[in-house]
C-alpha positions as CSV (number, residue, x, y, z in Angstrom):
1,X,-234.2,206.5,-167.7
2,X,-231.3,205.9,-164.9
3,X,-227.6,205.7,-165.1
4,X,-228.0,201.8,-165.2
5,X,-230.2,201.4,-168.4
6,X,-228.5,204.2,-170.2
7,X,-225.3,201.7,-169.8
8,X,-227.4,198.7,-170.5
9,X,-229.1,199.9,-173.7
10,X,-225.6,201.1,-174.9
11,X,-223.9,197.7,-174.3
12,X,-226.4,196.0,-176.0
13,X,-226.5,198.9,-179.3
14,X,-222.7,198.9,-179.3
15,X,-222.6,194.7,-179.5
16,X,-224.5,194.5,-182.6
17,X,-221.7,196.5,-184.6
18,X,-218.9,193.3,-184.4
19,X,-221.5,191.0,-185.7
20,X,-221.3,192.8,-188.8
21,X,-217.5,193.8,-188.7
22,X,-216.6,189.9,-188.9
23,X,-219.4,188.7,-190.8
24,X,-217.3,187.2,-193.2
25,X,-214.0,186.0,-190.2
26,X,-213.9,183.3,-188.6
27,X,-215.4,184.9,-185.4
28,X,-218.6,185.8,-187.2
29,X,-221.0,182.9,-185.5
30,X,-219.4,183.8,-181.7
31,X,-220.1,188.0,-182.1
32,X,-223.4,187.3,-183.7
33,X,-224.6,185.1,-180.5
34,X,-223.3,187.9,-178.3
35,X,-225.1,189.9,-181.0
36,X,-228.6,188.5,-180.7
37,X,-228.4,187.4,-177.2
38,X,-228.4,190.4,-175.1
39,X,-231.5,192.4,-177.2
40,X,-233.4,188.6,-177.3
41,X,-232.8,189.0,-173.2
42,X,-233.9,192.4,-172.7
43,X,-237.1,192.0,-174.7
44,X,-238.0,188.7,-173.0
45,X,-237.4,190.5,-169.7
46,X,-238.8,193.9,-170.1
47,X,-242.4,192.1,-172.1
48,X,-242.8,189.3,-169.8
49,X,-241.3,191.0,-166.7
50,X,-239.0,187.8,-166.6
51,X,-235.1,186.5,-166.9
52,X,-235.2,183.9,-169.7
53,X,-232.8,182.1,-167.6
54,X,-233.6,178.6,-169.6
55,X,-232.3,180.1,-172.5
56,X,-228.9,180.5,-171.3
57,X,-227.6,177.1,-171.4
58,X,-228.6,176.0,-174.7
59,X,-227.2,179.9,-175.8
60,X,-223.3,178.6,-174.3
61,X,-223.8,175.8,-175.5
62,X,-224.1,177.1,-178.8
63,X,-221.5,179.8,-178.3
64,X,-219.0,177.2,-177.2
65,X,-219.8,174.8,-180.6
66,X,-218.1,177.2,-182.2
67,X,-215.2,176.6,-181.3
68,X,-215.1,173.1,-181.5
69,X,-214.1,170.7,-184.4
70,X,-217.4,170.5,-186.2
71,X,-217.0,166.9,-187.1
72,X,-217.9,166.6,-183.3
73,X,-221.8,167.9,-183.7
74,X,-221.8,166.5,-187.2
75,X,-221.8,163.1,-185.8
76,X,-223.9,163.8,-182.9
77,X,-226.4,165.9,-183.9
78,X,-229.4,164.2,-182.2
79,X,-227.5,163.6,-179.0
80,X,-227.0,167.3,-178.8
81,X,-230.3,168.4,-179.4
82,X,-231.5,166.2,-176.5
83,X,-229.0,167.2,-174.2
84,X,-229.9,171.1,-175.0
85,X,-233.3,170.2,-174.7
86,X,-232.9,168.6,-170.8
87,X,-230.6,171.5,-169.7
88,X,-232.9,174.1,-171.0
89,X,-235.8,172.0,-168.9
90,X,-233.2,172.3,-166.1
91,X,-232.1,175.5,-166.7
92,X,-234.0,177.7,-163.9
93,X,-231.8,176.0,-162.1
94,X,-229.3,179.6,-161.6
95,X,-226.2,177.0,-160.2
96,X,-226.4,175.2,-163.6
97,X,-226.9,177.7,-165.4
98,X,-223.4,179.4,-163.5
99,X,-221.2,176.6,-164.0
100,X,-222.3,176.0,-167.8
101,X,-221.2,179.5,-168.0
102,X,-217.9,178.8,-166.3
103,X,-217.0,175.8,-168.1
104,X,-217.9,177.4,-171.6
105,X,-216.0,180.4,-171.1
106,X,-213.1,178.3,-169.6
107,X,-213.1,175.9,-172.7
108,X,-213.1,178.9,-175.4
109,X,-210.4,181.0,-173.4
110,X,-208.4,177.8,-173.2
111,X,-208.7,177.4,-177.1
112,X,-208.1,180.7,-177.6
113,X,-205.0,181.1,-176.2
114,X,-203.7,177.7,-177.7
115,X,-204.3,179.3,-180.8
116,X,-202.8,182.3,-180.2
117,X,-199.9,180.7,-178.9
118,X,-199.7,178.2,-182.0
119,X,-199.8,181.0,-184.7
120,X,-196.8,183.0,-182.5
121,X,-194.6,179.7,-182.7
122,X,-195.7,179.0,-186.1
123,X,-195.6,181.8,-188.3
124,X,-193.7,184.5,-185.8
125,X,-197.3,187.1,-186.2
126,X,-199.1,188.1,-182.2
127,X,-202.8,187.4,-183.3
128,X,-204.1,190.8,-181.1
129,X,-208.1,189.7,-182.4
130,X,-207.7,186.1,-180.7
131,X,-205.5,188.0,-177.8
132,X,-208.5,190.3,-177.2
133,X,-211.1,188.3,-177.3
134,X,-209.1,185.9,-174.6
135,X,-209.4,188.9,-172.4
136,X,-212.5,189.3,-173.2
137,X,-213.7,185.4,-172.2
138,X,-210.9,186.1,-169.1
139,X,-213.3,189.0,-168.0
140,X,-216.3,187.0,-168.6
141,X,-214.7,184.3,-166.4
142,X,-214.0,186.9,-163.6
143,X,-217.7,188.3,-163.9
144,X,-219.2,184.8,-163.1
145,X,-216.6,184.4,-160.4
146,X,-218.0,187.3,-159.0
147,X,-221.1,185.9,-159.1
148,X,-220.4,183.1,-156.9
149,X,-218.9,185.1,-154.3
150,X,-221.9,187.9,-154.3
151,X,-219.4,191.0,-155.8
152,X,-222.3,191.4,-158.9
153,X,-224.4,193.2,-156.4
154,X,-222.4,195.9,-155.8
155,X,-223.6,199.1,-157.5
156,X,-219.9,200.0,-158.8
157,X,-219.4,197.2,-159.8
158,X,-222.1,196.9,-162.4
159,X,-220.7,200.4,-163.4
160,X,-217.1,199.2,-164.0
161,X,-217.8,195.5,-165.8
162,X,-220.7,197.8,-168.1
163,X,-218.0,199.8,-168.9
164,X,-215.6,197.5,-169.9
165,X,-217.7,195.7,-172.1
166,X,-219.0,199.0,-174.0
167,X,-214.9,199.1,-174.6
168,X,-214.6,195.5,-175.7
169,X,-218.0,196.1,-177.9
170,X,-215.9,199.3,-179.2
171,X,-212.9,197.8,-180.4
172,X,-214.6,194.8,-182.2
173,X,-216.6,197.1,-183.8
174,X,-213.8,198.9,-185.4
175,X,-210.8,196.5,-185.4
176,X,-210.9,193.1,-187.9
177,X,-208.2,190.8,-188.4
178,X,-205.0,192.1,-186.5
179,X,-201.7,190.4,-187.1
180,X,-198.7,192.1,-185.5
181,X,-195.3,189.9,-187.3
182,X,-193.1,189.8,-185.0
183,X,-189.6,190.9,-186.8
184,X,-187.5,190.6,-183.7
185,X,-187.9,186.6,-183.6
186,X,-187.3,186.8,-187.1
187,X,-184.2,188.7,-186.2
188,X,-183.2,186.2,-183.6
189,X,-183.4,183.4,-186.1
190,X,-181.5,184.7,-188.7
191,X,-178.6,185.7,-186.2
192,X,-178.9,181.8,-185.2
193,X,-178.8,180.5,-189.0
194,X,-175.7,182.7,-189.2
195,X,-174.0,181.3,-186.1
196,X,-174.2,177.4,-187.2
197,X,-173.0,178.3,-190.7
């Protein structure tokens, strides 16, 4: 076993650990895709000695439903089966495939960070789960970027983006629900309250 799969293999171990941390958060559906994906992949890839590329849309598709008001696939649950169903069909297609992947992770970074910023303006508390795990998408966004422009090849690389998502897997893995309240806004507004009395 090379350098390469040792890094693989870990990934994939170390990503099965958040799906069980948030089981019960709000997060539990998106780390138990990432969860099941990866090992569902390998196996596919490694019995067949192929890249269940088809898979991958109806997979961000998923992922991004999410994240989305329910009431949305509620009411168009038969529409959304037959789309998955034609972009699956369509799905060797690797330029689909890419810009599925872009606009999903564009989508869930983009609500992500609204709802970071909404909880900080809110209720005064810096969200660090949702903050990480808008890097995380962020990364994700750069790694298909790379795609596009060929940089995936490279042999470093695929050593530094492994890396990084072993470190990602880590921290989910040991770190739940993080609020950090923010006592200095707090500060701020009582100083103001104080001023226009």
């Amino acid at each position: 076993m090379n350098w390469m799969e040792v890094l693989t293999y870990t990934s994939v171990a170390v990503w099965i650990f958040p799906a069980i941390r948030h089981f019960k958060n709000r997060f539990a559906s998106y780390f138990l895709l990432y969860a099941v994906s990866d090992p569902l992949m390998l196996f596919f890839y490694y019995t067949f000695n192929q890249d269940i590329i088809f898979l991958k849309i109806p997979f961000y598709l998923v992922l991004l439903s999410t994240f989305l008001p329910k009431k949305i696939f509620n009411r168009n649950k038969i529409i959304l089966f037959v789309v998955i169903t034609l972009l699956s069909i369509l799905g060797s297609q690797f330029s689909l495939v890419l810009e599925v992947k872009i606009i999903a992770h564009t989508i869930i970074f983009m609500i992500l960070l609204r709802d970071f910023f909404k909880e900080y303006v809110n209720f005064a508390y810096l969200n660090m789960l949702v903050l990480v795990i808008s890097l995380y998408e962020l990364s994700a966004l750069f790694k298909e970027f790379s795609q596009v422009l060929g940089i995936e090849k490279d042999y470093y690389y695929f050593h530094m983006t492994t890396l990084f998502q072993i470190l990602f897997g880590v921290f989910f893995s040991l770190v739940g629900e993080w609020k950090m309240k923010m006592s200095s806004r707090n500060y701020l507004a009582s100083q103001e309250e104080n001023v226009s009395e």
